[in-house]
N, C-alpha and C positions, 0 to 999 in steps of 0.2 A: 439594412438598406440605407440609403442617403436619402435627405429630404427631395434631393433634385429627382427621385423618383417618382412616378407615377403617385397619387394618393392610394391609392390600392392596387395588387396587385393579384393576378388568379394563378394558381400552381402553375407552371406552365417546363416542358419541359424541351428541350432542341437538340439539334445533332447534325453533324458533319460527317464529311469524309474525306481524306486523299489519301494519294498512292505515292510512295515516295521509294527508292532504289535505294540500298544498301551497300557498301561495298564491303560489304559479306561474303565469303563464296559458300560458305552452308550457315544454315543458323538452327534446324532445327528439321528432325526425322523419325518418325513416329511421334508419339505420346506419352504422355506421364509424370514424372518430377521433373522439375528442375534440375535435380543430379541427373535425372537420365539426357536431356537435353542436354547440358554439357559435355557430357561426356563424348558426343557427336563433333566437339569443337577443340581446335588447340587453342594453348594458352594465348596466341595473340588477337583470336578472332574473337575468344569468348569479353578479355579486356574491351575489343570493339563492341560487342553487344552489351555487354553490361553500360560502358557508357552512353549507350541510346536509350536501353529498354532494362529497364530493370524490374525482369521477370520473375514474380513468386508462384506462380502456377501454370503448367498448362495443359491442356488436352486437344483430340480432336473436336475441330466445330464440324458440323452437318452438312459444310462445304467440301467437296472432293477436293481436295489439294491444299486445305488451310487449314492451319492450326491455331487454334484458341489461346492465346494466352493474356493473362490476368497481370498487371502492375502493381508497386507498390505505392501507387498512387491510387487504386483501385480501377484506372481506365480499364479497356482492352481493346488490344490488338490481335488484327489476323493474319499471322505471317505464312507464307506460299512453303511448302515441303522443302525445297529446294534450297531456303533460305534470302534468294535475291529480292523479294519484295514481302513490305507490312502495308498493310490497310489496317486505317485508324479511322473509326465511325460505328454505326451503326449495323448488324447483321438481319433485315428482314426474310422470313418465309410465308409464302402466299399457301395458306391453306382455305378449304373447302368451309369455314367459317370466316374466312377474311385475313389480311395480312398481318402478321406477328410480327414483333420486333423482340427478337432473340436475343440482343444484347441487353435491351432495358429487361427482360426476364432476368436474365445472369445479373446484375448488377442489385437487382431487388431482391435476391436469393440471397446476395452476398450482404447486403445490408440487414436483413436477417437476422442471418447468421451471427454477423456482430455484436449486434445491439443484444442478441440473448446472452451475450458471452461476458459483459458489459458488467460489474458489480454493482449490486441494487443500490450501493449507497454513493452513486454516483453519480445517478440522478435525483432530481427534485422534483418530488409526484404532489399532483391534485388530484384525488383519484374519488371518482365516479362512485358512488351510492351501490347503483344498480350498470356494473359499468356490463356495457356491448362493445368498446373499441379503446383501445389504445393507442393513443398518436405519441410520437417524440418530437418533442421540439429543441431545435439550437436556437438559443437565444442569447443575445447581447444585451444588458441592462443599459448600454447606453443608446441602445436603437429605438426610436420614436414609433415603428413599425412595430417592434415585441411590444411594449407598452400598450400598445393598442389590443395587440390580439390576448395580451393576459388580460384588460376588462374582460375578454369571452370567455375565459377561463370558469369562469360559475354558470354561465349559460350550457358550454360544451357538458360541465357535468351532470347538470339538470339531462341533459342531453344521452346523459349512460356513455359519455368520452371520457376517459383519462387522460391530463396531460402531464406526459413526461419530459422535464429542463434536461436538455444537456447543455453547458456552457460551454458558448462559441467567441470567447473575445477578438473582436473582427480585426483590433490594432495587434495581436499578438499576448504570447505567454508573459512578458515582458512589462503589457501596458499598465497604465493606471487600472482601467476596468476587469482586469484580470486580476487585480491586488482585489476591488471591489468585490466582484464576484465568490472570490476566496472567502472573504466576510462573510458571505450570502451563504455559500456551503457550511461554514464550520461553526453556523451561529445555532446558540441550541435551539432556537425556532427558526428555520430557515425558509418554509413559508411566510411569515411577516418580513423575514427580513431582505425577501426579495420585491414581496410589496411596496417596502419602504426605498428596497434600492431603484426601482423603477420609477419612481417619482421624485428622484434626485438626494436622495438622504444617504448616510454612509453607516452601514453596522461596523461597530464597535468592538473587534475580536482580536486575541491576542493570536494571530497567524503561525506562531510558535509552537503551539500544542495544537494543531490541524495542519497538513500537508496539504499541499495544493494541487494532488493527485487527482479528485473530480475536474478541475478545470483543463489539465494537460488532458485528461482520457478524452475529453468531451471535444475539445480545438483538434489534436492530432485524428477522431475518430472524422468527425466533419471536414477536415482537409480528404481524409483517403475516399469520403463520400461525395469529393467534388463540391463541398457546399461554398456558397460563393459571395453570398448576402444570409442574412436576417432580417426575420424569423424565416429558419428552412425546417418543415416538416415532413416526415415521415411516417406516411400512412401505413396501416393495419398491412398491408399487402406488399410492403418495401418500395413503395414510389414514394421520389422524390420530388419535392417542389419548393419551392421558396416565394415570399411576401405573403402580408396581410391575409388574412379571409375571414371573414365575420363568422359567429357559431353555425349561423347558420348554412353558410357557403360550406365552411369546410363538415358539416355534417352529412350533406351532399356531395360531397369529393369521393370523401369514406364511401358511401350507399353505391356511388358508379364506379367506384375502387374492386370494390369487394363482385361487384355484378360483372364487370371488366375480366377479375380472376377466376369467377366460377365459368367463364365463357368458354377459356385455355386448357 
């Protein structure tokens, strides 16, 4: 986050929609791979869709006439059978407990899913005594916001929270604070030495004998997750949020997180 931000900020999460024409004349019929949906296209319409939508998954959604399909962005869109129209936004269903939002479901499944796939030495854990929750955080050592919320970092574990670092350098793979952060990963104490990088000091590592493979997994995974500022967390139940929250805020996010999914 920028300082010209709010002083704190609560998870908070938003969503659009529109409807926009194609000039497609199919794009997609039935379900299933990706090869199966091509297969539906010739070579110069598929060229057309891949330059708009560059689709890794899709299925039917619970809409009669739309089909679900997933970006390499990790967005989704709801393209009509037919192929002439996508709807980009939100998917709700009003059930007999109240209104769902079916996409922010799909979207927490697929963050998930990730984050388990994710190699343990790729992130940076504080991990909880008697731990009840695990959150993952993208953090940027140059962000005055992470700074803040890793003070909470001993409170959250008093708390039974683990917090898991992935590195989010918000200037890019390229920046100075990506070289920084590289330090932080491949220093043989890497808890102190993100201590020390968050309060402005630089660990001292020969970057040569450590890859900077935790920094690229951590930016590239936080791009497909939409993250957009830091600190952006990820609760126990795959929602997403970003800014500040004190231990004890975000100890209550989790408790109406977890009460939220046992609702669904």
């Amino acid at each position: 986050m920028n300082m010209g931000d709010a002083e704190a900020r609560a998870l908070a999460w938003a969503g659009g929609a529109m409807l926009v024409t194609l000039p497609v004349a199919a794009l997609i019929a039935g379900v299933g791979s990706v090869f199966a949906l091509w297969t539906q296209l010739g070579e110069d319409n598929q060229q057309q869709v891949e330059a708009v939508l560059p689709i890794v998954e899709s299925r039917l959604s619970p809409v009669l006439g739309l089909n679900e399909a997933r970006l390499q962005s990790g967005e989704r869109v709801y393209i009509s059978h037919g192929g002439n129209f996508f709807l980009v936004g939100n998917l709700f269903q009003v059930t007999a407990e109240g209104v769902v939002n079916l996409t922010e479901i799909a979207h927490r499944e697929d963050r998930l899913g990730e984050l388990a796939s994710v190699p343990e030495d790729r992130f940076l854990s504080f991990i909880a005594n008697d731990e009840r929750a695990v959150v993952t955080v993208f953090t940027d050592t140059s962000c005055p916001y992470c700074q803040l919320l890793h003070r909470e970092v001993a409170k959250l574990n008093e708390l039974g929270i683990t917090v898991r670092y992935l590195a989010f350098p918000r200037a890019g793979l390229n920046s100075t604070v990506a070289s920084q952060m590289q330090s932080v990963w491949c220093s043989s104490q890497p808890e102190n030495a993100l201590e020390q990088a968050f309060q402005g000091g630089w660990v001292q590592v020969d970057q040569n004998t450590c890859s900077g493979a935790a920094i690229s997994t951590g930016f590239e995974l936080g791009q497909r997750f939409g993250v957009r500022g830091t600190p952006a967390v990820v609760l126990p139940n795959g929602e997403l949020g970003e800014g500040y929250m004190s231990a004890a805020q975000l100890a209550e996010a989790i408790s109406a997180s977890s009460a939220g999914s046992e609702s669904h």
